[in-house]
N, C-alpha and C positions, 0 to 999 in steps of 0.2 A: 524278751521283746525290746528290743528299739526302733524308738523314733526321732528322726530326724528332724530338727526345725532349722532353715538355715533363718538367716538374718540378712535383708538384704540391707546391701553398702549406698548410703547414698552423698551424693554432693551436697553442704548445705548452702542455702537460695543465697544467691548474693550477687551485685551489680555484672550486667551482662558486658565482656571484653569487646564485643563487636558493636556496639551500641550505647556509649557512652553517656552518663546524665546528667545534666548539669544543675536543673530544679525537678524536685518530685521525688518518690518511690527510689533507693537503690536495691531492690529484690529483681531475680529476672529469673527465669525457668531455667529446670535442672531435669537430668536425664529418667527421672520417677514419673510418669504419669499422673499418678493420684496427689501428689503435690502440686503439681502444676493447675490441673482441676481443682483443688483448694486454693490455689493464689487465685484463679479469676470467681472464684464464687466469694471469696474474702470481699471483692470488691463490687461484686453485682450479689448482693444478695437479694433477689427476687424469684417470686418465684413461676415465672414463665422462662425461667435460663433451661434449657432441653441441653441436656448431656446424651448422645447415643454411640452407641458403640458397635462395629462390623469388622467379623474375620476379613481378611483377604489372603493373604497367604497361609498355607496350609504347611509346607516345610518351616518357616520361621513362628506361625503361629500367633504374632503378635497382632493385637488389634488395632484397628482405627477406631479414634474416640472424635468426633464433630458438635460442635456445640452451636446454638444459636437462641436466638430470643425469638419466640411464639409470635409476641402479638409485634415484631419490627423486621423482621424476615420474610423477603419475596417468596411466596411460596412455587410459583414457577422454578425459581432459581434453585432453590431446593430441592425439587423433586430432580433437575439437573443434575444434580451433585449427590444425590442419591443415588442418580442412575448412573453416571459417571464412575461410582464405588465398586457398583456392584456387577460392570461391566471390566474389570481388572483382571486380569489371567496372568500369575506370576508366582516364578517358586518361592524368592524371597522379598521382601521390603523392609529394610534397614534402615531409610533415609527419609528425608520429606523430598529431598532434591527428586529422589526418584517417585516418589508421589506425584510431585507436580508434573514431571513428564508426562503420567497417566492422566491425569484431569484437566491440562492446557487446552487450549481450542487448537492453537497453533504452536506444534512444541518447536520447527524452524524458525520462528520469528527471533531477532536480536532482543527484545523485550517482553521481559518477566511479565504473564499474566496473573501469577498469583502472589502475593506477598509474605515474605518469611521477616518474624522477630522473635527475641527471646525477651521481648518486654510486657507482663501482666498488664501496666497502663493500658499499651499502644493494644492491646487485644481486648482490654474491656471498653475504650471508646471504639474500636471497631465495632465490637457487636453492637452496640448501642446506635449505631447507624445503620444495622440490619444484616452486616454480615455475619458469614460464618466460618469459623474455626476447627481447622484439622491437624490432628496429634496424631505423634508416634510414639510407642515407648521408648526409650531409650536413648530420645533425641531432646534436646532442649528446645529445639527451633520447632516452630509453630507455622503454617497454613493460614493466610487470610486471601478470602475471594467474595465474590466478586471484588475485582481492584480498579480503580480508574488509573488514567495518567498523572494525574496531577495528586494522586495519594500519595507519590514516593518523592515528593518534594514537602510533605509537612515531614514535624517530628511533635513526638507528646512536648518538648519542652516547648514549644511554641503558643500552649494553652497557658503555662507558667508566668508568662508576661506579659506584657501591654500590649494589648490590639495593634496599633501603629509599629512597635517592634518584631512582632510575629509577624507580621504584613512583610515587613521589610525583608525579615530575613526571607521570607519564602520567594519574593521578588529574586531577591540574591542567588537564590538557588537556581530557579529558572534562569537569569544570566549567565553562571556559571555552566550550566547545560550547554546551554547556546554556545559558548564562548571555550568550551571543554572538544566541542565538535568541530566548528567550523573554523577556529583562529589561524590553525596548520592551514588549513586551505587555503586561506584569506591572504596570507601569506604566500603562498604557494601562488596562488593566481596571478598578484600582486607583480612578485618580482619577475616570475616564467612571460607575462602577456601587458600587465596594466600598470606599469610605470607612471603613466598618466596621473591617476587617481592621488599621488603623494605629493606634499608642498614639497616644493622645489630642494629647500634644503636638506631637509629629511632625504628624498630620491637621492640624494649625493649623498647622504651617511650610508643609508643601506649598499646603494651602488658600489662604495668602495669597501665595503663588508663583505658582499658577494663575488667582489672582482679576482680573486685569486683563490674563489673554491672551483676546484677543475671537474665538478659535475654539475648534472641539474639541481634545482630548489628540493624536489621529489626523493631525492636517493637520498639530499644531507639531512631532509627532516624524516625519514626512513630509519637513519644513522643511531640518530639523540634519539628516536621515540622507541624505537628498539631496543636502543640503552638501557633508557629508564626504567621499559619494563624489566631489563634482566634484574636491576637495582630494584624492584619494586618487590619482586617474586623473590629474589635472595634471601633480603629483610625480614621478609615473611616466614619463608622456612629457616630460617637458621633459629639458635634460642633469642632471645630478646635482648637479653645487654652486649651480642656479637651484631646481631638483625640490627641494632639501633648506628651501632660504630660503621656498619657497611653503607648503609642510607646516606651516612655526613658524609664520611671521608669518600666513599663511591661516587658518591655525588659531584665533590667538590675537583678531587683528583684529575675524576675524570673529565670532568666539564674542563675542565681550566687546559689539562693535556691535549684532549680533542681540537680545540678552542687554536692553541699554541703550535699546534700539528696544523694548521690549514686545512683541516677534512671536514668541519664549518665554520661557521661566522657568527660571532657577539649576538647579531638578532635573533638569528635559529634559534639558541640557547635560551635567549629570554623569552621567546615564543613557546618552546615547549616547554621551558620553567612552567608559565603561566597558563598553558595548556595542565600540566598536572597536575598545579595547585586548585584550579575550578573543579576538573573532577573527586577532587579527596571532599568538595564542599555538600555533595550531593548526602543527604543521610542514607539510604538504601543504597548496600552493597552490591544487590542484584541491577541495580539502572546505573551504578558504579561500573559495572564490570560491560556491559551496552554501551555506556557511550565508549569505551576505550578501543572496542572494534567499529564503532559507526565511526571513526573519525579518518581510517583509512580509508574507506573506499571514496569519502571529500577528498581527502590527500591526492589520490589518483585520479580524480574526474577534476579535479583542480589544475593537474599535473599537465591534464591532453586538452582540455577545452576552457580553463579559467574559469571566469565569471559567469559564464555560461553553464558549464558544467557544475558548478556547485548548484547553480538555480537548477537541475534537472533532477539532480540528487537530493536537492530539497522537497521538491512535486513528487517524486516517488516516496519518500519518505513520510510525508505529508495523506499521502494516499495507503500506504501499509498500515499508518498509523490508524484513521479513518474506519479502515476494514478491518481491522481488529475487536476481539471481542474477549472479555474474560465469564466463565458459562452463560454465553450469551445475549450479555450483557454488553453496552458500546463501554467500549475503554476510553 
């Protein structure tokens, strides 16, 4: 007679790549389950933390694990996200990505309704303000819902420091939003319609910066934004000490060549420089990845109606956002 016991291989806990720390905890969730459940009961050890657990898939067979605290959890919201569970029809689930498909209010919206980390912190003050937490096995990235707008503008390090500092930086963040979306327009508008709006001398720098690109404001910052993402995506998949050398010298190369070639202008450049750097400022990679498509269709309504068109793109925006809901819940 033999028996087999295997051994499962795990990762061990250690600071999460996508979510950097600069005060606090460097542990973050690894692809084990029952670990990850022991990092945040390490840190909530009470005992109304509810751990439940529901099949959904029958070919993959792995389970969903959902945590919340008894007496600080909407029990509406709850029985939503119960129902939401147990309303799933699917052969596999591998992923939380594909989770949150299933459980969005709105899976077409550009904006994440539900929140992914792989930091124990950032999920045990969630729960502590009454949400609740859903797990895969296999996956290190974690489920947080109901989410509002203005949750993927904090970060845990912002509890680390001074009131007035956290303040600030959060302030910062929101401008960067702002200034991540609308700058390409602002520009776009600017040179395509409202000349007007610049001191005089300045109108004469850009003027003669724009006077020998032989298309629209629209196609050149199409051009560079384009670019960047191909430089952004490259960086990304290649290994990291090649991904790091493509980002400078892709960067530099090609800015300065484009630049030299008359296919745009000194300001473009430093526009969408500064267009890229405010969105890298945002902490949440899922309202990262949001604003870098909400800033084309400003680009485009900036392109046909200026100033005008950005304020309509705004009122729509404004209004999607409004109507939004995460289980239920106003965003």
């Amino acid at each position: 007679l033999r028996i087999n016991l295997p051994s499962n291989t795990n990762r061990s806990v250690m600071e999460p790549d996508s979510e950097h720390i600069i005060q606090g905890s460097h542990d973050g969730f690894v692809e084990n389950m029952d670990i990850n459940i022991a990092l945040i009961r390490k840190r909530l050890s009470i005992p109304d933390l509810v751990v439940k657990k529901m099949i959904i898939s029958q070919s993959s067979n792995s389970p969903i694990t959902y945590m919340y605290i008894e007496s600080k959890v909407n029990q509406g919201t709850l029985d939503e996200i119960e129902y939401r569970l147990r309303k799933i029809e699917t052969e596999y689930l591998f992923s939380t990505g594909q989770l949150a498909d299933f459980l969005e209010d709105t899976v077409w919206s550009p904006f994440p309704q539900l929140m992914t980390t792989e930091r124990p912190d950032k999920v045990a003050t969630n729960l502590m303000e009454g949400r609740v937490v859903l797990m895969l096995d296999n996956t290190p990235t974690v489920l947080l819902g109901p989410i509002t707008f203005a949750s993927y503008f904090q970060s845990p390090d912002d509890f680390n420091g001074r009131v007035l500092v956290g303040t600030f930086y959060r302030i910062l963040r929101i401008v960067s939003f702002l200034t991540a979306i609308f700058l390409p327009a602002f520009y776009i508008a600017i040179v395509s319609f409202h000349y007007e709006v610049l001191p005089y001398e300045l109108s004469k720098t850009v003027k003669i910066a724009v006077n020998e690109i032989p298309y629209r404001p629209f196609i050149e910052a199409m051009i560079l934004e384009i670019t960047i993402e191909l430089i952004r995506e490259a960086s990304i998949r290649l290994p990291s000490p090649i991904g790091q050398t493509i980002g400078i010298v892709g960067g530099l190369v090609i800015g300065d060549a484009i630049v030299s070639a008359g296919l745009v202008s000194n300001v473009m450049v430093i526009v969408v420089a500064l267009t890229a750097i405010s969105s890298f400022v945002i902490p949440s990679i899922e309202m990262n990845t949001t604003i870098r498509l909400l800033r084309y269709p400003f680009m485009l309504a900036a392109s046909v109606l200026g100033f005008f068109g950005i304020v309509i793109g705004t009122i729509v925006l404004f209004i999607h956002l409004i109507n939004l809901r995460s289980f239920k819940q106003p965003y």
